[in-house]
Structures are given as C-alpha cells and as structure tokens.
C-alpha positions in Angstrom: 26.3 57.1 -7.3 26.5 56.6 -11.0 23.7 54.9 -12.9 26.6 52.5 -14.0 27.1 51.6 -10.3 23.7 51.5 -9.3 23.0 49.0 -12.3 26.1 47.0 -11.0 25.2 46.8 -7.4 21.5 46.1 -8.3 22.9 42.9 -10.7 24.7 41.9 -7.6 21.9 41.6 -5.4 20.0 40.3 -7.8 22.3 37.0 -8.6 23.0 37.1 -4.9 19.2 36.6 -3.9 18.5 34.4 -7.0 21.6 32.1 -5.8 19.9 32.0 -2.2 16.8 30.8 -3.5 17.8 28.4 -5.7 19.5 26.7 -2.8 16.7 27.2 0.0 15.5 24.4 2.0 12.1 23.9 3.8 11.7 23.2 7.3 9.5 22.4 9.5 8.3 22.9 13.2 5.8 21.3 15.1 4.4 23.1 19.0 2.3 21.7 21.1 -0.4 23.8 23.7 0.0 27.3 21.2 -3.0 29.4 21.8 -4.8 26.6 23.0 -4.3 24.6 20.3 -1.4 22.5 18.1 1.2 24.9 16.1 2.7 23.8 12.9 5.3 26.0 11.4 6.6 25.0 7.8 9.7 27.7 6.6 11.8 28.1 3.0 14.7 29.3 4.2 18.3 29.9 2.9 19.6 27.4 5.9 18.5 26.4 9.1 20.2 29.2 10.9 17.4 31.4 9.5 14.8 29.0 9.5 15.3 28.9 13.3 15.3 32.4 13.6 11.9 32.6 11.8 10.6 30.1 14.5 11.8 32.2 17.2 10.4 35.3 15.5 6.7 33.5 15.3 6.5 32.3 18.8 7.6 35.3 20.5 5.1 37.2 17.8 2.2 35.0 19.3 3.2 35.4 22.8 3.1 39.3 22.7 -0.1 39.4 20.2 -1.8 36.4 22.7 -0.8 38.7 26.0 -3.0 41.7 24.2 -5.7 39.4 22.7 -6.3 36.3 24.9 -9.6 35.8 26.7 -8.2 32.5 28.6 -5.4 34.5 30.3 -6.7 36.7 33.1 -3.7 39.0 33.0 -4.2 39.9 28.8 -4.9 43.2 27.8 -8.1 42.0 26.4 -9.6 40.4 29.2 -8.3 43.6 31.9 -10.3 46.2 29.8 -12.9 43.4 29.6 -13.5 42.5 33.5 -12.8 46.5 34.4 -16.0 48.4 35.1 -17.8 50.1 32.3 -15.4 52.8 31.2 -13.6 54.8 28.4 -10.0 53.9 28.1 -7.0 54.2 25.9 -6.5 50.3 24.7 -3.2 49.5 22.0 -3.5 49.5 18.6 -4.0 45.6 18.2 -6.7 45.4 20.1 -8.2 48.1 18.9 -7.7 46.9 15.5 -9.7 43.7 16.5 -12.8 45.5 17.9 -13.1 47.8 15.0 -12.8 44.4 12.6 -15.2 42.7 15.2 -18.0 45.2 14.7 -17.4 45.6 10.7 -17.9 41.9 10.3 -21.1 42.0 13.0 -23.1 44.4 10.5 -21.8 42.7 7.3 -23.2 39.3 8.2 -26.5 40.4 10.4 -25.1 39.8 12.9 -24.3 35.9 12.1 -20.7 37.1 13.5 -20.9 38.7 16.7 -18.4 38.6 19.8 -21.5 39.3 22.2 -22.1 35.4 21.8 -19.8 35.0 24.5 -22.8 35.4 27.2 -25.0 32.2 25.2 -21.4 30.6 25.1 -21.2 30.8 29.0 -24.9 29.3 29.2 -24.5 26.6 27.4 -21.0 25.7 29.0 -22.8 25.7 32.2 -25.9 23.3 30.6 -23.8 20.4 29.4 -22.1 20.8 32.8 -25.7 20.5 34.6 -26.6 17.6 32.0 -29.9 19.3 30.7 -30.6 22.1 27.9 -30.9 25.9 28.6 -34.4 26.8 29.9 -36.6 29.3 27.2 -36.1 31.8 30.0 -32.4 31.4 30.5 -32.1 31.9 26.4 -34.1 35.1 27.1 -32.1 36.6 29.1 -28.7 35.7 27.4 -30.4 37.3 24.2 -31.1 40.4 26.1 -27.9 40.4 27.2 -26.5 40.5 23.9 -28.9 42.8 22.0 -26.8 45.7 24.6 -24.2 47.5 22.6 -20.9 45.9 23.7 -18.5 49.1 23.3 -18.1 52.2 21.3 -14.4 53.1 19.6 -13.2 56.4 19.1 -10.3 56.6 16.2 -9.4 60.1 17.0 -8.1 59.3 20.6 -8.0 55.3 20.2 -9.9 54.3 23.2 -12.9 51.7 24.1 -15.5 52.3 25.9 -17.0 49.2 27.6 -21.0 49.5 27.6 -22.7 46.9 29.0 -21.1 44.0 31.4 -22.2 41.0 29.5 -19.5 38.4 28.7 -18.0 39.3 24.9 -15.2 37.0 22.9 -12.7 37.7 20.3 -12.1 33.8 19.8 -13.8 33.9 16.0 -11.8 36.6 15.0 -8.0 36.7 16.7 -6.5 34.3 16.5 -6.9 34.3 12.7 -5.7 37.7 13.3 -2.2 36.7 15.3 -1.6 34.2 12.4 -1.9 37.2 9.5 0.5 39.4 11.6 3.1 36.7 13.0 3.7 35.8 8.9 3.9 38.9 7.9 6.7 39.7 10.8 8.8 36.1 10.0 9.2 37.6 6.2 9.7 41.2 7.1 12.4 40.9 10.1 14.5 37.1 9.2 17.1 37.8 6.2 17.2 34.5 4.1 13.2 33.7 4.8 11.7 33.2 1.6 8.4 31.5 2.3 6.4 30.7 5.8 3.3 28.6 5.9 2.0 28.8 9.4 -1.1 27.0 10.9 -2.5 27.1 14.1 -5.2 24.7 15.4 -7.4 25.5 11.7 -6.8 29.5 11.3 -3.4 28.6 8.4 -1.6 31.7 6.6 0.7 30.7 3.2 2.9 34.2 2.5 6.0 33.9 0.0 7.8 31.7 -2.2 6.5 28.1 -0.6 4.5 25.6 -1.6 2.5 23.4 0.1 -0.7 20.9 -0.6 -3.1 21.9 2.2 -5.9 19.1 2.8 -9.7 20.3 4.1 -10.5 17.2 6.6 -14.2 16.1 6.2 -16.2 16.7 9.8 -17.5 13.0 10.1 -14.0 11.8 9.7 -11.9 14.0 11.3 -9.1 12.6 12.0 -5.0 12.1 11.2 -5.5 9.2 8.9 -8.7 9.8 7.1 -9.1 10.8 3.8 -9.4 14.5 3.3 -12.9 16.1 2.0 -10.4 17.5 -0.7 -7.3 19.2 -1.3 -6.0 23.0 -2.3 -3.1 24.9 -2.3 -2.8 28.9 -1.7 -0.5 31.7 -2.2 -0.3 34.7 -0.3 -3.6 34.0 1.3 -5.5 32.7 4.7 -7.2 29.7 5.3 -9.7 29.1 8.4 -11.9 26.1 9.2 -14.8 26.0 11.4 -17.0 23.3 12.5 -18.1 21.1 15.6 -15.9 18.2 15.0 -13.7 19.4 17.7 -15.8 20.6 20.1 -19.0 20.7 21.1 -21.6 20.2 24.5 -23.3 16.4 24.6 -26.3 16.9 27.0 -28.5 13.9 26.8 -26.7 12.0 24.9 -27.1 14.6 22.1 -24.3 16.3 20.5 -24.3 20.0 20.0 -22.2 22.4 18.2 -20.4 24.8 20.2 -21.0 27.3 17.8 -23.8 29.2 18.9 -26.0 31.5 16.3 -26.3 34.9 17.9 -30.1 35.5 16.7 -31.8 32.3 18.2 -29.4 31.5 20.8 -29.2 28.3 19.6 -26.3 25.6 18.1 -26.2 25.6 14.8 -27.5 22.3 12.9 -27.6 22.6 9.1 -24.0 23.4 8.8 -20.6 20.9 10.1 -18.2 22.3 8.6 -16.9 25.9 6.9 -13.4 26.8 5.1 -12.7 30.7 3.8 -9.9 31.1 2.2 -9.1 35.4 2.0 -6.4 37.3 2.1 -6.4 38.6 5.4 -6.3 35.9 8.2 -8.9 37.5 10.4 -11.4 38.3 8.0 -11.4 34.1 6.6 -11.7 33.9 10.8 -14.5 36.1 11.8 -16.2 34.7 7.8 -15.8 30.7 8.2 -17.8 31.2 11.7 -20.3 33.3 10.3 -20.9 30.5 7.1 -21.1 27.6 10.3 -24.6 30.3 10.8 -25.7 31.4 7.9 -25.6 28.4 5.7 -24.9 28.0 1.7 -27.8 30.1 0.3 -26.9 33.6 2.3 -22.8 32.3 2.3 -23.1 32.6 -1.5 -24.9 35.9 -1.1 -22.5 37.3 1.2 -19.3 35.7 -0.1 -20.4 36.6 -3.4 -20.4 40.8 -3.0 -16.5 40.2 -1.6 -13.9 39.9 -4.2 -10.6 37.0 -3.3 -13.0 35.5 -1.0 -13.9 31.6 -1.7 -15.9 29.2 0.7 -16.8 25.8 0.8 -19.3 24.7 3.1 -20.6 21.0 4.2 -23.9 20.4 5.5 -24.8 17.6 8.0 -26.1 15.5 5.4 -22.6 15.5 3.8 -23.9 17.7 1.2 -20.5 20.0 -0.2 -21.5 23.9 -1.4 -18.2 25.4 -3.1 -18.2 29.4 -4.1 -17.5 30.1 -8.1 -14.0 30.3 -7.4 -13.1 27.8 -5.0 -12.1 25.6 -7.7 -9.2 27.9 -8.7 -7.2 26.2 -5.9 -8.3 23.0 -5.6 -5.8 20.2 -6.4 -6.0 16.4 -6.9 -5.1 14.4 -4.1 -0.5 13.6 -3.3 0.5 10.6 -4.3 1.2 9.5 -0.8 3.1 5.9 -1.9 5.0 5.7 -5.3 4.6 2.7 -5.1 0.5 2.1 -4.8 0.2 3.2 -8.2 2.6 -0.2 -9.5 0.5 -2.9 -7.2 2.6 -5.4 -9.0 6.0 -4.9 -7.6 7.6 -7.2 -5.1 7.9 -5.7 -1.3 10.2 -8.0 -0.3 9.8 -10.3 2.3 8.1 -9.1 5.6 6.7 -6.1 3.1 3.0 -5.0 2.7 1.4 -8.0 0.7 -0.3 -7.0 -2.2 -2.9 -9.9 -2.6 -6.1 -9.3 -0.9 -6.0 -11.2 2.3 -7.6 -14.4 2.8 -10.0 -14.8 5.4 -13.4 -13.7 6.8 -13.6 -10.0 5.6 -13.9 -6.8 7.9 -17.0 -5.3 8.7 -17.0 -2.3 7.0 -19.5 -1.1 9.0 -16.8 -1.4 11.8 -14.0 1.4 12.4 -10.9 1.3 15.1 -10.0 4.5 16.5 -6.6 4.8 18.0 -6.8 7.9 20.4 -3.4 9.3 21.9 -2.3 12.2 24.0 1.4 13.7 23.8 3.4 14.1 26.9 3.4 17.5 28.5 5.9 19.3 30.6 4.6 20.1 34.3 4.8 24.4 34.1 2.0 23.7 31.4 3.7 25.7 28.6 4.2 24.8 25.1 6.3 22.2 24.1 7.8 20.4 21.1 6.2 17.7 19.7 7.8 14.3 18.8 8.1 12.4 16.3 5.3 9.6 16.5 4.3 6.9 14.0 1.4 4.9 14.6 0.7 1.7 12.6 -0.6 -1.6 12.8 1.3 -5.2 11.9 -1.2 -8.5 11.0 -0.9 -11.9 13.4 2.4 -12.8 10.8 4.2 -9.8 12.1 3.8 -8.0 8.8 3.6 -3.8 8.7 -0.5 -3.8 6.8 -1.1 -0.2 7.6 0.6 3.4 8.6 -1.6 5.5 10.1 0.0 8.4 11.2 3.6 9.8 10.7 5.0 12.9 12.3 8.8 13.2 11.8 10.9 16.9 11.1 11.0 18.2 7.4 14.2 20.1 8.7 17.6 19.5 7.5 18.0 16.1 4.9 14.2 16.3 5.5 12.1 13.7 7.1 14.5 10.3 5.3 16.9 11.3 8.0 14.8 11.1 10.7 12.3 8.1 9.9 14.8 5.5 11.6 14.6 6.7 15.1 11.1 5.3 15.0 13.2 2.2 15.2 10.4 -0.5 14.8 8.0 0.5 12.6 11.4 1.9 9.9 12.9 -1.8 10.6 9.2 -3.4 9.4 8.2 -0.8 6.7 10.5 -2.6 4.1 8.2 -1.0 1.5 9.3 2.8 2.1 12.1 1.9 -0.6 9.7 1.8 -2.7 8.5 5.1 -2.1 9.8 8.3 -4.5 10.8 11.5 -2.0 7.4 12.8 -3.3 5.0 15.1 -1.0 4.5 11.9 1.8 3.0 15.2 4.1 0.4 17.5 4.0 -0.7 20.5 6.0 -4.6 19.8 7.6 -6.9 22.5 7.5 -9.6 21.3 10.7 -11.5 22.8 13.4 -9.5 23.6 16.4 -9.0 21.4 18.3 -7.6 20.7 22.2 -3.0 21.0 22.5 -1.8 17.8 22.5 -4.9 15.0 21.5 -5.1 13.4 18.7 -6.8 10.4 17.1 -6.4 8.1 14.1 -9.2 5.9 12.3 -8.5 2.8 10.4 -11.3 1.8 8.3 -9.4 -1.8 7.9 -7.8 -1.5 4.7 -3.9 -1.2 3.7 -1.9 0.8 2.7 -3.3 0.2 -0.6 -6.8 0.2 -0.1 -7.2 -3.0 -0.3 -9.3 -4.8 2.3 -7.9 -6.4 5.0 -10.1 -9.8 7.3 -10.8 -9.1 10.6 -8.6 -11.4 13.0 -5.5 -10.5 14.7 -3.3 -7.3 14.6 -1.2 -5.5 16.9 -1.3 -1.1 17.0 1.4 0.0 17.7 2.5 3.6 19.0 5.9 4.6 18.8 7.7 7.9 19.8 11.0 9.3 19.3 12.2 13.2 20.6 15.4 14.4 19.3 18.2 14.3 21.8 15.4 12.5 24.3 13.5 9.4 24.6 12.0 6.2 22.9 9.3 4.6 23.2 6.5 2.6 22.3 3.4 1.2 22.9 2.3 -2.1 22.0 -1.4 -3.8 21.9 -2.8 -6.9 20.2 -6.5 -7.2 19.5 -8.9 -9.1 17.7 -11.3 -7.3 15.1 -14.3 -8.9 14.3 -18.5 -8.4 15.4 -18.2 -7.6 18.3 -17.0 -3.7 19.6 -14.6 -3.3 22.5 -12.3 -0.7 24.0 -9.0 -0.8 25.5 -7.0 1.4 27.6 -3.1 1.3 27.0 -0.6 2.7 29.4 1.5 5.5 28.9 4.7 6.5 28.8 7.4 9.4 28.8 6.1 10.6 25.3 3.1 9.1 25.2 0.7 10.6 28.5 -2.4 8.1 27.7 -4.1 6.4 25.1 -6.6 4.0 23.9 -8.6 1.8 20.9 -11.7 1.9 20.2 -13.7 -0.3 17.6 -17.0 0.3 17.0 -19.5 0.9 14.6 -19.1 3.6 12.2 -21.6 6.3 13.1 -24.8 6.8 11.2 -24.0 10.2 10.4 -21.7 10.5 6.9 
C-alpha cells in the first residue's frame, strides 16, 4: 500500500472515530445482588446498541472472574483449592495473579494487609453471634493460626501450594481486582465504547473518554441523601472505600468494625473510613483496607514511597488526613438544583416554598431515617434495579424534600424517564426550574449488603432551609420499565418525641421503615 493510501485510509478513520465521538451518549445501568453487593455501570457509547453490549460484556466478565475468585460460592475455584487438603496444585492465572498481589501487599504494609485475617474474621462472626467478645485465649489461638505461612507460589510451573489449614480471604483484594479487569475488557472487545465508569459496592474503576463527579460519603452519614465528605473526579484510575459504616459485629450494645487488624487481632478504632485512589483496582483494594489499620501517620509513610497513589483517611473523631496529591482531583460540590442558587424565583403553585416555614422549628438534634429494601427475584440472582424516588410532602400537600432519585441515564437520559414516578413528577413542579445539569453522582462508600438502602433527612428543603416539625407524609414510589408501579405512603408527626414505623411492602418495594431519632453522638 502506498504512503498516499495509507495517509488516506488513516484520515478516514480518523474523521470516522472523531464523528462517533462527537455524537456518543452516556448510559447507565443499575444491578442489584452483584458480588454481594449493588452494581452501577455508567457507559459513553456511540448508541445504545453498544452500550448494551458493554453491559453484557461486564456481567458475564464478573461472573467468570467471581467463579475463580469468590470465597462465598463453594463451587469457585478459589474456595476448591482452598477447602482441598494441603497440597501443590496447578491453579489459573487469575487466581494466581491474586495470591502473588496478596503476598506483595502483606510485606509492603507489615502485614496491615493480610488474607490470613480470615481465621480472626471467623471468630469474631461467631462472637457477635454468641453476644459476648472473643476470650484472650480464643485471640491466641486465631493469632497462631495466622502467623502459619498460608501458601507458597511457584511462577515457573504456576501452582499453589496450600500450607496450613487456617481459614484465608481474598475479599480486600478481588474484587477491586474483577473491577480493573471487567473495564479493561468492556473497552478492549465493544466497538463504539468510548468510556466505562464501573462501581461495585465501593471498589469504582473510571477508564476512557467519560466523565463523571464521584462523591466520597462521610462514615457517620452514610447514606443516599446525605451530604458527601467531598467530591473528585478521576481518569483512568481506581477508586476503593473502606470503612465500618456498612458492616460491622454489635456485641453488647457496642459497635465494632469488621475490619480486623491482623497484628492484635483486634477491630480497628482510630480509623472509620479510607479512600485510595491508584491506577490499578486491586492495589487501591488491598491499600484502602490496609489505611482502615495503619492510620494517617504510617498511611502517609507508606502512601508516600508509591507514586499515582493518593489517600484520604477519616478518623472517628471526624478528623479528615488527605495525601499531598489528593487535592489534584478534588472538585467542588454539583449544582444539584439550578434553581437553589436564584431563591427568589416563583415555583408556582403547589412548588417548594421558599420562605422559611412558620411554626415551631425542628430539632436539629433529631434525624428521620427512611430505610427500604428492593424487591428480589426468588432464584436469588441478580436483578435490575428500579427506578425509585423517595420524598417527603408537608400537611398542605406540598413536595418540601427529594431524598433519593434513581431513574436510567440511558437513551433521552433520566427527563424521559422521571414521569413514570407518577406522583412525586406530578408534585415536583419545581424540576422546570432545574437546568439538565449533573442532578447524579456516582458514591464512593463501604460495601454494603445487594439491595438495602437508607435515606436521612436532617429536616430541611430542598434548599436548606429549615423546615417545623409537625406533619409530613414519606413517600416511596417505584417504577420498573415494562413492569410495575407502586408506592408507599406514610404520614407522621416530627416533633420531641422518637418513634419508629414499619410500612408494608410491595411488588418493588420487599420492606421498609422510618425511623426518627436522635442524631448519634458520634460526628
């Protein structure tokens, strides 16, 4: 081929793909019960022909990479070589991958990181389930059980050798791992893929040409509608959050993290919360647990000898610990309402009223949770999530608060889809106001169980503003496409004195409840 022709052809392409990406579109998918956890899958695609494909290329991408890595599912490669008797054999080149990763991050951090943990993991599962703590003897032996050498690779012939029987997990290290690899694979293998940002229950990989604000939730307010800790936004890099807002073991009324510190045998208490942000998925993994042990002072240390690694950690006292270059991609907060920045403008009648209520004021030391728990199918696989909107109406009948909004980015994006949640689009008469700015943002949290979520409204508006206690009705609505509708409905009266009420379910909806109460001591 000439050089004339090559230059030609190459032009071709090149106005080709430019003309592709000026028109691409992002969409947006939301799973339920995905390794354990919530899935959301956000792709820049050429159409939604490829953006499906992209979808289908991630899930079955976690499904193989979760049958070689899972230690829930007996039948996984992992957990086969795992409950086999000691032994050398020849394991595949994921897993192996993993170990090898496992036992560089277990000498790089003192062993802060180590999947031996799994043996004080099993104690303490089976504490909280007896109601009291672990015994100085039981602690004992779990240490001894983990200061055993837990396997020995050989490259040349790319086998494990299991050395002692003490329970081991990869849970700090691969699922941040499956994450890395299923990006990678949507950009490589789908033509017309430009971008994929993929996050799954708080291990979250941005790869390609798509943006996205990406908010770090605070531990003592984890939840849908609070207020991020802060914001950032990444390119071509992992995110993963660890913490014990999620999960934990209460045993005597305490709460403990279930992180465990391999050293001591004991939950971590300085630390609540730790985001890494690297380039490679399971090394932020296997790091933000490592930070939930170490703490700030040997985080900086460690985090500091590693270059494109940033951290920010929060201690229990609400005290924030950012590495040099975290601030490189931390962002201001969206402009979630065009509108709140005009308080001035009319919402029309049976619109959010912009004068501060009248009336005896709301506690602030009072919160309501609304806790809720998605539908799921029967064979106990995943499933699709639907579109949901919670939000909360005064004793007039007027829409004060959203919430919580989940509708589909796909297609004309979420405008097209905002009026199957039929009530709360009929009431929200100030959504005209708003400008088709960023309304959503990806959450970078602890992970946390498929399907449960919550929502805390601290009594304000939409607009901050305070509301009085009194009379309001929560509402819960949920739409699926080509499915259901339906809603949930529950008037309560705010004021001194805390309550909680259980709602009935429904098709969408499998339970929920509202809870106010006093906001707790800890920040």
């Amino acid at each position: 081929m000439s050089r004339f022709i090559r230059s030609a052809v190459c032009l071709v392409v090149a106005v080709i793909g430019g003309s592709d990406r000026s028109r691409a579109g992002d969409y947006s998918y939301f799973h339920e019960n995905v390794m354990g956890t919530s899935l959301e899958l956000r792709v820049r695609a050429v159409d939604e022909a490829a953006a499906r494909r992209a979808e289908g290329v991630v899930l079955d991408r976690i499904d193989r990479l979760s049958a070689i890595l899972s230690g829930y599912d007996p039948t996984s490669e992992f957990r086969r070589w795992h409950d086999a008797p000691r032994g050398c054999s020849t394991v595949s080149p994921e897993l192996f991958e993993v170990l090898r990763a496992s036992d560089e991050w277990r000498q790089r951090t003192g062993g802060a990181f180590d999947p031996r943990v799994g043996a004080l993991s099993r104690l303490w599962v089976e504490s909280a389930r007896r109601g009291y703590l672990p015994t100085s003897g039981e602690r004992t032996r779990a240490r001894s059980a983990i200061a055993e050498p837990a396997w020995r690779l050989d490259p040349v012939s790319g086998t494990a050798e299991r050395l002692s029987d003490a329970p081991i997990t990869l849970d700090g290290i691969a699922k941040g791992y499956i994450v890395g690899r299923v990006c990678d694979a949507a950009m490589a293998e789908v033509p017309g893929v430009f971008g994929v940002l993929l996050n799954v229950g708080g291990d979250l990989r941005v790869r390609g040409q798509i943006g996205g604000t990406i908010g770090i939730a605070a531990p003592w307010a984890d939840s849908e509608s609070s207020e991020p800790l802060t914001f950032i936004d990444v390119q071509d890099r992992s995110v993963s959050t660890s913490g014990n807002s999620q999960r934990g073991f209460r045993i005597g009324g305490q709460w403990y993290s279930h992180i465990l510190d391999p050293r001591t045998g004991q939950p971590v208490d300085r630390v609540t919360e730790a985001v890494v942000i690297a380039e490679r998925g399971m090394d932020a993994d296997a790091l933000a647990t490592a930070l939930n042990v170490l703490g700030p002072e040997e985080a900086s240390r460690l985090a500091g000898s590693m270059p494109g690694v940033e951290f920010l950690v929060v201690e229990k006292d609400g005290t924030t610990t950012r590495s040099p270059g975290w601030h490189r991609y931390e962002r201001p907060a969206p402009t979630l309402l065009a509108s709140a920045d005009d308080p001035g403008k009319d919402p029309g009648q049976g619109g959010l009223a912009r004068k501060t209520a009248e009336g005896k004021p709301w506690n602030p030391d009072f919160e309501m949770v609304v806790h809720y728990e998605v539908n799921r199918p029967d064979d106990g696989g995943r499933y699709r999530r639907p579109y949901v909107v919670v939000w909360v109406e005064d004793a007039k009948g007027n829409l004060v608060r959203t919430l919580s909004l989940w509708v589909s980015m796909g297609g004309a994006g979420p405008f097209q889809w905002m009026p199957d949640l039929k009530r709360w689009y009929a009431a929200d008469t100030d959504r005209k106001l708003r400008d088709k700015k960023e309304l959503f943002y990806s959450l970078a949290r602890p992970t946390r169980p498929p399907g449960k979520y919550r929502v805390i409204w601290d009594g304000k508006d939409n607009f901050k503003k305070p509301l009085p206690a009194g009379e309001y009705t929560i509402t819960i609505e949920a739409a699926r496409e080509h499915g259901t509708y339906q809603e949930i409905r529950k008037k309560v009266a705010v004021g001194e004195t805390p309550f909680t009420e259980e709602l009935k379910g429904n098709v969408e909806i499998r339970s929920a409840s509202i809870e106010y109460r006093r906001k707790p001591a800890t920040k």
